[in-house]
N, C-alpha and C positions, 0 to 999 in steps of 0.2 A: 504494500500500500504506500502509494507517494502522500509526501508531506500535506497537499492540497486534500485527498483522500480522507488523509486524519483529519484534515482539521473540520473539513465535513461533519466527520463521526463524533465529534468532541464538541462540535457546535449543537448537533440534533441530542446527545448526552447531557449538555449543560441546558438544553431548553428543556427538557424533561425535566431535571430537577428542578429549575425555577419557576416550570409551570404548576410542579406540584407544592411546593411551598409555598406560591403565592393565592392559588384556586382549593388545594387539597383534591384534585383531578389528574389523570394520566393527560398527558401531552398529545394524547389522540383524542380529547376534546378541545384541542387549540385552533385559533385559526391560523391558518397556511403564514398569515403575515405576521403571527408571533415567533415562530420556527424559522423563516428568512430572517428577520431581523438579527436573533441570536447565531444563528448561521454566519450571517456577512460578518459580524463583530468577531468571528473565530479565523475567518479568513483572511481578514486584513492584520489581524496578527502574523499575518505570514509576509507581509510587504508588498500587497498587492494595493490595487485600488477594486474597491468594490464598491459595486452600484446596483442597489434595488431597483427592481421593475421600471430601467428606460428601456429606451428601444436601443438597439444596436445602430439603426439609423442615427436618433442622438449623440451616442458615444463616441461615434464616426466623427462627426460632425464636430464635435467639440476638440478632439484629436487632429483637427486640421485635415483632417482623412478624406478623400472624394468616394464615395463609394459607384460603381460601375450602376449601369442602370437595370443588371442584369441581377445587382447584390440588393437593390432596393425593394424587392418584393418582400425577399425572406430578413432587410432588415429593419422595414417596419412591424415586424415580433419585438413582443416586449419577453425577452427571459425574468425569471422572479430574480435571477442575481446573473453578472455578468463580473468575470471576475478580469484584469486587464492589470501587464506586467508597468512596474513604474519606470523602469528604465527605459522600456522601449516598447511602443506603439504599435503592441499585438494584444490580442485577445488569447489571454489560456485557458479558460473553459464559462462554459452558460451551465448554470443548474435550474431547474425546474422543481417545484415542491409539490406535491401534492396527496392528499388524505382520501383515502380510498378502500372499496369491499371488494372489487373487481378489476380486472386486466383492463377495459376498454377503455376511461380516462388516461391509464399508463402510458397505454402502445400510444394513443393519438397524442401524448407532449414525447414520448421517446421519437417518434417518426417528423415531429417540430425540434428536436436539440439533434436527430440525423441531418435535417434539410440544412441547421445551421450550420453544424461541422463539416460540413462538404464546399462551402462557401470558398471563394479565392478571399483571402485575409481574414476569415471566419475563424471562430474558436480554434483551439485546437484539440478540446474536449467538450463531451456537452454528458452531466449528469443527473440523474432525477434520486430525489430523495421522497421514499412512498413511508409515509406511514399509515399504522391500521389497526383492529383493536377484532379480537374473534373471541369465542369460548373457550376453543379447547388452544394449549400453547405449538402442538404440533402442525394442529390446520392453519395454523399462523405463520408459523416456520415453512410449512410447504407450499404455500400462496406464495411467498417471497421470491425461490424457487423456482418455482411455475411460470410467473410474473416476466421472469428474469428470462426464459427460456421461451417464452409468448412473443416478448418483446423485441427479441434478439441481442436482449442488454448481456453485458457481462455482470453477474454479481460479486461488487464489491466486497460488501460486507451486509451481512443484518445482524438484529437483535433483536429478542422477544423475553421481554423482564421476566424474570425468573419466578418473580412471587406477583400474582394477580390478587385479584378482590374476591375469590372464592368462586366466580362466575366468568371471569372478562380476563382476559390477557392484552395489553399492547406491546406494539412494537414496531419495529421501522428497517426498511435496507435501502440499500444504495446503489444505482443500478447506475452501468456506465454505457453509451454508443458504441454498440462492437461497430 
C-alpha cells in the first residue's frame, strides 16, 4: 500500500472514530461530506494540495492549465477530492466516496474515476472509498469482494469492525481503477 493509500485508510479510521464520539453512531450513518472532509485533512498531511468537490475543469484552470477541448467533457466532473502534486502541475489521483447496499452506484463512479484516469494530463489514479453497514460481519466482508471484482477495481484494503451492536456490522474498502 502506497503512502496516499494509507493515508486514505487512516482518514476513513479517524472519521469513524470522530463520528462516533461526537453522534454515538457508526460512520455508516454519516454523510459522504463528513468522510471527505476528514479524508482530504489526512491527505494533505502528505504535501499535496487537496481540493473538495471542484471540477477538474476549475483546477485546470487555476493551474494556468488549457485543457484540450477533447478533456473538457470529462473535466466538467466534479470528483469528491482531487488530490494534485505541489511541486509540479499534475494531478495524482480523484477519489470518489460513496455509502452504499449494492454494486450499481459503485461500478457507475468506478466507470467516472476510469473515464478520468485515461484523460491526457488526467489523474494518474482514481479511487473510490465504499462504505456500508449489513447484519451479519461476513456478508459485509464479501460485498466488499464482490464489489471489487463487479467493478473491475482492484481491492485495496477493507475493514469490517470487529464488535457490532448485536445486530449491524459496519465497515468500508477501498477500491482502486484496474
Amino acid at each position: 500500500m502506497n503512502l496516499l493509500e494509507k493515508a486514505l485508510v487512516s482518514g476513513v479510521m479517524a472519521a469513524q472514530r470522530q463520528y462516533l464520539e461526537m453522534s454515538d453512531w457508526w460512520l455508516s450513518a454519516a454523510p459522504e461530506s463528513f468522510l471527505q472532509i476528514v479524508v482530504c485533512q489526512h491527505l494533505a498531511k502528505l504535501g499535496h494540495y487537496v481540493y473538495p468537490d471542484i471540477s477538474l475543469k476549475r483546477i485546470y484552470e487555476e493551474m494556468d492549465q488549457r485543457p484540450t477541448p477533447d478533456q473538457i467533457r470529462h473535466l466538467r466532473k466534479r470528483p469528491d477530492i482531487s488530490v494534485w502534486y505541489k511541486t509540479r502541475l499534475e494531478l495524482v489521483a480523484v477519489v470518489e466516496i460513496k455509502r452504499s447496499w449494492n454494486v450499481a452506484p459503485i461500478r457507475r463512479d468506478m466507470d467516472r474515476l476510469s473515464d478520468m484516469t485515461k484523460l491526457k494530463g488526467g489523474p494518474k489514479s482514481g479511487y473510490m472509498i465504499v462504505y456500508s453497514e449489513r447484519k451479519k460481519k461476513d456478508t459485509l466482508s464479501r460485498n466488499f469482494i464482490n464489489w471489487a471484482e463487479q467493478t473491475a477495481g482492484i481491492l485495496i484494503h477493507y475493514y469490517v469492525a470487529p464488535e457490532g451492536d448485536g445486530e449491524w456490522y459496519w465497515g468500508f474498502c477501498i477500491l482502486k481503477v484496474g
